[in-house]
C-alpha positions, 0 to 999 in steps of 0.5 A: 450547704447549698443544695440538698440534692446535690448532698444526697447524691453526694453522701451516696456510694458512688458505682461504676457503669460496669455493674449491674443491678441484682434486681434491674437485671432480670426484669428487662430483655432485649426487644427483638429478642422477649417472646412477646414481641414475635408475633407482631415482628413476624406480622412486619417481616411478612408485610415488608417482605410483601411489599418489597416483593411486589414493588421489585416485581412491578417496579424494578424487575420489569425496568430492569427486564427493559433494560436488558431486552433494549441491550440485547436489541442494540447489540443485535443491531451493532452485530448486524451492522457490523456484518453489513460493514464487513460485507461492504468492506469485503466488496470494496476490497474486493473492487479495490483487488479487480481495478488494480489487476485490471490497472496492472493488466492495462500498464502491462498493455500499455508497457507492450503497445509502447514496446513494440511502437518504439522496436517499429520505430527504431526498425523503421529508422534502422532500415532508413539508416542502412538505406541512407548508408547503402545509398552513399556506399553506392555513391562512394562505390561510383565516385571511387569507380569514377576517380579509378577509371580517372586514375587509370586515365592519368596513369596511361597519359603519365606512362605515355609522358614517362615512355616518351622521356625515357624512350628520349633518353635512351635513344635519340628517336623520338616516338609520339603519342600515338605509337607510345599509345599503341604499343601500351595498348598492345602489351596491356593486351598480352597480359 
């Protein structure tokens, strides 16, 4: 017995939150949607309409129109660039292609001069070579004509000593060396 307003809302039939009122029901409309708030919720529409078009129209569109027009300039640059670079590299390549024939072509000169300056020298050395043999194939040549004509000396002298001891041997005359001489020269000369 504290209170009597708890125990007036205590002695009340207590309702569950899903019932509705008979007479609370009809009276009130959702605001957006009661026929007396149309006008002014057109008035703001139109007026929010208006506002956000002008402020994308002055604002926005044209910073974005900037943005796209800068993007479209630095893409215009990045293109020219890239094509000057791609003339450049094509020059470069193509100086790259020319020294290099033109280093294949000066080896290749190079290759023949060394060529030709060794086949001159080892033809110059060749002939030294032959004329050095030629000249001791003579000398041997006159040495060996020397030591035959020598021999032959000796040979005459051995047949004159082997005649005489011969001719001693088999008979008791003894011939000298002039006739022995004599007689070899008249039967060398038979022949």
């Amino acid at each position: 017995m504290g209170n009597p307003a708890t125990e007036e809302t205590m002695a009340e039939p207590v309702t569950a939150g899903t019932e509705v009122p008979h007479d609370a029901g009809h009276a009130k409309v959702f605001p957006p949607l009661d026929p007396n708030n149309v006008a002014p919720q057109l008035i703001w529409l139109v007026f929010t309409f208006v506002v956000l078009y002008v402020l994308l129209a002055r604002l926005v569109l044209p910073r974005i129109g900037e943005v796209l027009e800068e993007r479209k300039d630095r893409i215009k640059r990045d293109l020219a660039s890239a094509e000057r670079l791609k003339g450049e590299t094509e020059k470069a390549l193509a100086s790259y292609e020319k020294a290099l024939a033109d280093a294949r072509a000066n080896a290749s000169s190079i290759a023949r001069k060394t060529r030709e300056e060794l086949n001159a020298e080892v033809e110059k050395e060749r002939k030294s070579v032959e004329d050095h043999l030629a000249g001791k194939l003579a000398e041997a040549e006159t040495s060996i004509a020397d030591k035959k004509s020598e021999a032959l000396a000796s040979v005459k002298d051995i047949a004159g000593d082997t005649v005489t001891a011969i001719v001693g041997a088999l008979s008791s005359v003894k011939a000298t060396k002039d006739e022995i001489e004599r007689a070899l020269a008249a039967a060398g000369g038979n022949k």
